[in-house]
C-alpha positions as CSV (number, residue, x, y, z in Angstrom):
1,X,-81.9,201.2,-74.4
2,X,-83.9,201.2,-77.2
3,X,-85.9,197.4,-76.6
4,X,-88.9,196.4,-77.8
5,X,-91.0,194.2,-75.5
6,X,-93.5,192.1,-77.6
7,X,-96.7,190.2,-76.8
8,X,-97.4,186.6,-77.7
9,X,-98.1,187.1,-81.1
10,X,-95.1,186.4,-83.8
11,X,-93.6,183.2,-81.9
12,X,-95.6,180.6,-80.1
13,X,-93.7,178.0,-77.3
14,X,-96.0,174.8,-76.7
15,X,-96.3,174.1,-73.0
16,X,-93.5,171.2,-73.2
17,X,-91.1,173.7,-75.2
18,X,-91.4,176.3,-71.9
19,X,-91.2,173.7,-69.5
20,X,-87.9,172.5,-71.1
21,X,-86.4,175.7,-72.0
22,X,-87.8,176.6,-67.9
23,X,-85.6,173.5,-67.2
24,X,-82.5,174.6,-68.9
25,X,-82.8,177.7,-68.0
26,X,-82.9,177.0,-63.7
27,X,-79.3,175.3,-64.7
28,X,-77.7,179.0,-65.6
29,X,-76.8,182.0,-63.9
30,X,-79.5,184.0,-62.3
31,X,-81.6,186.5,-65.0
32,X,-80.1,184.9,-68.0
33,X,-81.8,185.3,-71.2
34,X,-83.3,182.7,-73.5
35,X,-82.5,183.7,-77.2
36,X,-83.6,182.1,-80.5
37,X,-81.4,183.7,-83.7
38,X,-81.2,181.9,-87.3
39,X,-77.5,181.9,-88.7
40,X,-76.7,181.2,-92.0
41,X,-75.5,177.4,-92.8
42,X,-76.9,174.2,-91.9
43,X,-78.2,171.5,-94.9
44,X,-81.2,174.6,-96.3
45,X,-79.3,177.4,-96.0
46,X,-80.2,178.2,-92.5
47,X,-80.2,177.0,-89.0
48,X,-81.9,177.5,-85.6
49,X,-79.8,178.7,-82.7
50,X,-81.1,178.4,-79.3
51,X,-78.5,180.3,-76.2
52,X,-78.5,181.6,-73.0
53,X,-77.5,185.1,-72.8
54,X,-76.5,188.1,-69.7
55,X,-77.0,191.1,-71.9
56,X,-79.2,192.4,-74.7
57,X,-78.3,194.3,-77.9
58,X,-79.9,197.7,-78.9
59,X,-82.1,195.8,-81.6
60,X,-83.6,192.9,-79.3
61,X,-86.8,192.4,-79.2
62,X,-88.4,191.1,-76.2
63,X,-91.8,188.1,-76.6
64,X,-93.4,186.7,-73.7
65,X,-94.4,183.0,-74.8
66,X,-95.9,181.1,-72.0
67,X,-94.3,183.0,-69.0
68,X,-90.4,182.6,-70.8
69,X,-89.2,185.9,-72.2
70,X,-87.6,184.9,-75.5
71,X,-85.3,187.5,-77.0
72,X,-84.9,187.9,-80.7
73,X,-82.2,190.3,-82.7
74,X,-83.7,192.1,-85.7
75,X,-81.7,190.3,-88.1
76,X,-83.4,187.0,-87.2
77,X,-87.1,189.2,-86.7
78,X,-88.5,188.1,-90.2
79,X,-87.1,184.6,-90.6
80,X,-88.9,183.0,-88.1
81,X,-92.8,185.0,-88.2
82,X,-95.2,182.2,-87.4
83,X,-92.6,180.1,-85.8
84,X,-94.1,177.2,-83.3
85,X,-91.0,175.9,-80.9
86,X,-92.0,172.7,-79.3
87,X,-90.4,170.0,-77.5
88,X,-90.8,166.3,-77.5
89,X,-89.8,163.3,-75.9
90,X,-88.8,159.7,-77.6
91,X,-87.1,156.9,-78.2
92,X,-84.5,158.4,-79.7
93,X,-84.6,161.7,-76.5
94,X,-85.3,164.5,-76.5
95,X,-85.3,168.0,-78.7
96,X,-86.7,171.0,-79.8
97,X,-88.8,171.0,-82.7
98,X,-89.3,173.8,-85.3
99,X,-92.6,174.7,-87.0
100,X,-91.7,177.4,-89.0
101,X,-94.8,178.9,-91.5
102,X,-92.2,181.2,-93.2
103,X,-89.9,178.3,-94.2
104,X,-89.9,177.8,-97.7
105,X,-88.4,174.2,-97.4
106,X,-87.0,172.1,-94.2
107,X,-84.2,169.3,-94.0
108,X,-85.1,166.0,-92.7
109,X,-82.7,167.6,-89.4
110,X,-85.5,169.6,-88.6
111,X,-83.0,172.1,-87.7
112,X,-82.1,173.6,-91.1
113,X,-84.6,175.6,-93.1
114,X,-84.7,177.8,-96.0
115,X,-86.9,180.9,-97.1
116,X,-88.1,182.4,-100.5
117,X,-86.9,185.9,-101.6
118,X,-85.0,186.2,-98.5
119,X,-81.6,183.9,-99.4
């Protein structure tokens, strides 16, 4: 089918971010997929989206970040090199939260980012 299955090397989850996304993830269907895409919108240009998936798509790749297989389509590939996807707990509840070294600027949402020369 044409996938690429990737070390930990481009994407990093902290422990809390695999525990959670672990978590979620025990909720689904049985081998359903964790994927993590940018899409254009949000306040910066664009946004994170995090899914649960059954099937893959000729251009997936496959990372293995602290035991969760995270799949990522080639379009989102080079928006998100250096990303850091943790999870935290307060007040407030809890989220996901980005650390993206490719993002140029990021919106006080912490969900919205944008990148230079690629918008």
């Amino acid at each position: 089918m044409g996938l690429n299955f990737l070390s930990n090397y481009m994407i990093k989850l902290t422990q809390a971010a695999a525990t959670e996304i672990k978590r979620l993830q025990s909720k689904q269907q049985l081998n359903i997929l964790f994927r993590l895409a940018v899409k254009p919108g949000g306040c910066s240009g664009w946004f994170y989206d995090m899914s649960f998936e059954q099937t893959l798509k000729v251009d997936d790749r496959i990372f293995e970040c602290n035991t969760v297989q995270v799949v990522i389509d080639a379009e989102t590939f080079p928006y998100i090199n250096g990303l850091t996807l943790d999870y935290s707990e307060d007040l407030m509840g809890g989220g996901f939260r980005f650390d993206n070294n490719s993002a140029k600027t990021t919106c006080g949402c912490g969900n919205s980012f944008s990148i230079h020369d690629r918008e």
